[in-house]
Structure formats: structure tokens, C-alpha cells
C-alpha positions as CSV (number, residue, x, y, z in Angstrom):
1,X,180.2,35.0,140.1
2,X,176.8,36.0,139.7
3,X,175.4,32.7,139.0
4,X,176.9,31.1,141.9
5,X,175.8,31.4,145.7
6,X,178.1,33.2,148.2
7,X,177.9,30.3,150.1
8,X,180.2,28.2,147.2
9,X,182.9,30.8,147.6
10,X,185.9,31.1,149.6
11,X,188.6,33.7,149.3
12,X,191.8,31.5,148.7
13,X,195.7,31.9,149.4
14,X,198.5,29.3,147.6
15,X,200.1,28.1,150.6
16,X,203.8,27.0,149.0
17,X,204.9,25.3,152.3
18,X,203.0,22.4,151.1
19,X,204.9,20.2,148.7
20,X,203.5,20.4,146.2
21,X,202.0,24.0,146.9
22,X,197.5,24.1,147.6
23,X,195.1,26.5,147.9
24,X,193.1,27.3,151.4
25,X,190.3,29.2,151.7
26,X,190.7,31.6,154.4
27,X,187.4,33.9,153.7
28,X,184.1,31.6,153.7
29,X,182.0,34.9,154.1
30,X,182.5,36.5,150.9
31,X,180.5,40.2,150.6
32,X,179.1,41.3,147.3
33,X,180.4,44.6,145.9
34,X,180.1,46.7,143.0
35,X,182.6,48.8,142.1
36,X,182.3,51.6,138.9
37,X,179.0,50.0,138.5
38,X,180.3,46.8,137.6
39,X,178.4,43.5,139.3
40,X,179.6,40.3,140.5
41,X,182.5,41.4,142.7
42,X,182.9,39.6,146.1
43,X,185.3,41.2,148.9
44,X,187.0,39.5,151.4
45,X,189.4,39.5,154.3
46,X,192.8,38.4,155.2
47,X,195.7,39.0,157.5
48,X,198.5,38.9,154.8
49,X,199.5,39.6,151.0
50,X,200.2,36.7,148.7
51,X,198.4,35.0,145.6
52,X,194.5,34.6,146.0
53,X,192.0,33.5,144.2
54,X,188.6,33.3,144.4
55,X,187.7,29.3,145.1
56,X,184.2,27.6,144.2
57,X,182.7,24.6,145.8
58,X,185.3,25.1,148.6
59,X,182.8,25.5,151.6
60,X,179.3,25.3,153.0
61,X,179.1,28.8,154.2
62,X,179.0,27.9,157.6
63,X,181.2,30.5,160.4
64,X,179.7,33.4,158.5
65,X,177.4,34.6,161.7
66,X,177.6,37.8,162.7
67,X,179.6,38.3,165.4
68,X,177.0,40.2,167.2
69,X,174.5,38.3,166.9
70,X,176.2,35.3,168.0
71,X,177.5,37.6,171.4
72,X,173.4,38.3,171.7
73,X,172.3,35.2,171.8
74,X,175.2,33.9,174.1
75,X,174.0,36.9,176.3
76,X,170.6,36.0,176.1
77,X,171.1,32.3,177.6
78,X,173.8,33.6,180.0
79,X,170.2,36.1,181.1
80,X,167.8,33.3,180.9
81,X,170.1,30.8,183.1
82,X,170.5,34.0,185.9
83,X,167.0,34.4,186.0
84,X,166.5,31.1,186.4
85,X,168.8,30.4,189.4
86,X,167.9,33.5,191.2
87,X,163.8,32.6,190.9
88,X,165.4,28.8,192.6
89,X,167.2,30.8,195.4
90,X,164.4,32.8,196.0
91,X,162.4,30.1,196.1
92,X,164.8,28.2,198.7
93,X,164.6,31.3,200.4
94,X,161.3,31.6,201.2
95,X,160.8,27.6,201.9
96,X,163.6,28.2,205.0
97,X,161.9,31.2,206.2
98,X,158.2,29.3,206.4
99,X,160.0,26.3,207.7
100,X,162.3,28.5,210.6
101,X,158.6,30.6,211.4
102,X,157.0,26.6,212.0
103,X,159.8,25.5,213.8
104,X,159.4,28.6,215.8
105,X,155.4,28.3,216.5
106,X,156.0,24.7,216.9
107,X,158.4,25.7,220.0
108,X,156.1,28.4,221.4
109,X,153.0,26.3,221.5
110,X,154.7,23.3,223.7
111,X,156.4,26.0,225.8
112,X,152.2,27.6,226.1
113,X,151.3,23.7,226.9
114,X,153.8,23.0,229.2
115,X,152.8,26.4,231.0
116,X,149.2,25.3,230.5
117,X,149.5,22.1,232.0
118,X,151.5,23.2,235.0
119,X,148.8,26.0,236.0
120,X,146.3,23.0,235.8
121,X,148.2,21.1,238.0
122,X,148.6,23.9,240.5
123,X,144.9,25.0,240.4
124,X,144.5,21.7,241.2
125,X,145.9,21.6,244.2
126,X,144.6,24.8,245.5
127,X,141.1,23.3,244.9
């Protein structure tokens, strides 16, 4: 076991309601472990209790993330992609506020013309 990577090795069951009965790996992330100061033990984990054996060449070592660090980085995007669409409503925000505070001076100044044009026509006439 020493020579081989822990990536070759898959903790293995003999599954007999296959006909005829086959291994399957049901560990791909195999642990080393020493145990009375021996090396080259490998733990694993399973659900149940039946014939296992230690199987080489059986996988690729892939599924053997931490769980953790796989949750961080899912809550790391889920962060980025938040930030990101609150910057965009702000942003929306602000554009409707400037464009209501335009609309709003736009209105005032033709109201100010429209008074300013009427007192010249009534000054007019007083002249």
C-alpha cells in the first residue's frame, strides 16, 4: 500500500446481487493510518458490514473534497453574486433618483417661464 497513491484506492464491498457477484468501491477517499506503529494502513468508511477489500486502480480520486471547503466556496460565489446585484440596484437606484430630481427641475423651470412670460406680457401692457 505504500507504493501506491491514495488516489488508486477504493474501499470495496462484494455485492452478491449481481450474478455473478462484483466488487464496488464505495470509499474513493481512503485516509492513511498507523496503527501499533505499523505503516501502510488506509481507513475508510461505509454504511454497512459485509466483505471488503481494499481495490487498486478502481478510481481517479475524484469526490474526495472536503466537505467544507466545498460549502466555502459555494458560500463564497453565493457572497460575490449578492454583492454584485446589490452594487446594480443601487446603481438603478440612484439613476431614478437623478432622473425623478431632472424631471422635477425640468417642470419647475417651464412653470418659472410660463410665469415669466406672462409678467412680460402684463408689464407690457401697463407700459
Amino acid at each position: 500500500v505504500c507504493d501506491l497513491q491514495k488516489k488508486d484506492l477504493c474501499l470495496g464491498y462484494l455485492d452478491e446481487t449481481k450474478d455473478p457477484p462484483k466488487w464496488k468501491c464505495q470509499d474513493k477517499c481512503l485516509e492513511s493510518s498507523s496503527y501499533k506503529n505499523e505503516e501502510g494502513l488506509v481507513c475508510g468508511k461505509t454504511d454497512h458490514f459485509t466483505s471488503f477489500a481494499i481495490l487498486l486502480g478502481q478510481t481517479d480520486g475524484d469526490g474526495c473534497e472536503d466537505d467544507t471547503a466545498t460549502t466555502v466556496q459555494w458560500l463564497s460565489l453565493a457572497a460575490v453574486i449578492l454583492g454584485i446585484l446589490v452594487f446594480l440596484i443601487g446603481v438603478v437606484y440612484v439613476e431614478i433618483k437623478m432622473q425623478v430630481r431632472k424631471f422635477k427641475a425640468q417642470k419647475v423651470d417651464k412653470k418659472h417661464a410660463s410665469l415669466l412670460n406672462t409678467f412680460d406680457r402684463e408689464s407690457k401692457v401697463y407700459l
